[in-house]
N, C-alpha and C positions, 0 to 999 in steps of 0.2 A: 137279848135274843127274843126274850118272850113277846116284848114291845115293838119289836119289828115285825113278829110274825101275827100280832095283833093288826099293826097296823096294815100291813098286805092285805089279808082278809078282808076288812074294810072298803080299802080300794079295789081289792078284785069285785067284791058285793056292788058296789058303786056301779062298776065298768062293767057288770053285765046288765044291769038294771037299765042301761045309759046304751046298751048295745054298743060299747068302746071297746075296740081290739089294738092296744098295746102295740107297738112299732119302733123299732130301733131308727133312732135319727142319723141321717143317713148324712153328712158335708162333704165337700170339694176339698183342698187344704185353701184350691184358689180364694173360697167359698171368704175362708177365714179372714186370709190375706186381703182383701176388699172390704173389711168389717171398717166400721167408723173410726176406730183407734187407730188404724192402719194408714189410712188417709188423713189422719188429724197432722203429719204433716208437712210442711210447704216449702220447699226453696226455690230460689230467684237465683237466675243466673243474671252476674254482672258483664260490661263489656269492661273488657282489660285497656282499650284504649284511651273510653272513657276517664277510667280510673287515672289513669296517668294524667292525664292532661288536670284531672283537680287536685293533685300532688304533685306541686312543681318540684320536690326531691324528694328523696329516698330520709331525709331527716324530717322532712313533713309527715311524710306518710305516718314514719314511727314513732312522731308525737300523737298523730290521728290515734294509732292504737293503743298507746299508752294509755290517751283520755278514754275512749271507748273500756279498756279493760278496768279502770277506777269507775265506770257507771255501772257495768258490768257487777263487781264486787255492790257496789252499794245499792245496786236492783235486787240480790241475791240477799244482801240483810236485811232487805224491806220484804220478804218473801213473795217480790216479784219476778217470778219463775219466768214468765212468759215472756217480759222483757228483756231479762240476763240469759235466754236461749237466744233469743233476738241478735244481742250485742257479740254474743259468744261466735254465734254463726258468721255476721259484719267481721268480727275478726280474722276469723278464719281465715274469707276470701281477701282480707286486706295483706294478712301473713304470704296468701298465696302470690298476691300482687309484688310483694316485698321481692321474692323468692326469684320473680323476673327481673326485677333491675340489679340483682347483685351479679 
């Protein structure tokens, strides 16, 4: 306690000396929500027509994700975070593509 009221003093001395008057920081939530982290990040929307016509069956496709989910695992042991979020996402929209032809 005593080290904190040491240090205030301090900074109050400072902050008049400096003619500095204290202010509560005032943010949006939007404010937040826009911050750098928040935009770090990105999805791509695929065409599901696309998708089909490069999977000539539904046993293709889920060999495609089969292999995707072993690069997946082995981006993840390499602590290639950014690639197995990559692969994981691919998956996903491939699972959702699956989800159509059945």
């Amino acid at each position: 306690m005593d080290e904190t009221q040491r240090r205030r003093r301090i900074q109050s001395a400072y902050n008049e000396t400096h003619n500095i008057r204290p202010e509560t920081i005032k943010s949006r939530i939007k404010d937040i929500m826009e911050s750098v982290y928040e935009q770090d990040y990105v999805t791509v929307e695929a065409e599901a027509a696309e998708e089909e016509a490069v999977y000539g069956s539904l046993a293709d496709l889920r060999k495609e994700i089969a292999r995707l989910e072993k690069g997946m695992q082995a981006a993840a042991k390499e602590l290639a975070f950014e690639e197995a979020a990559r692969l994981r996402d691919r998956i996903k929209e491939l699972r959702e593509l699956e989800l159509t032809w059945l």
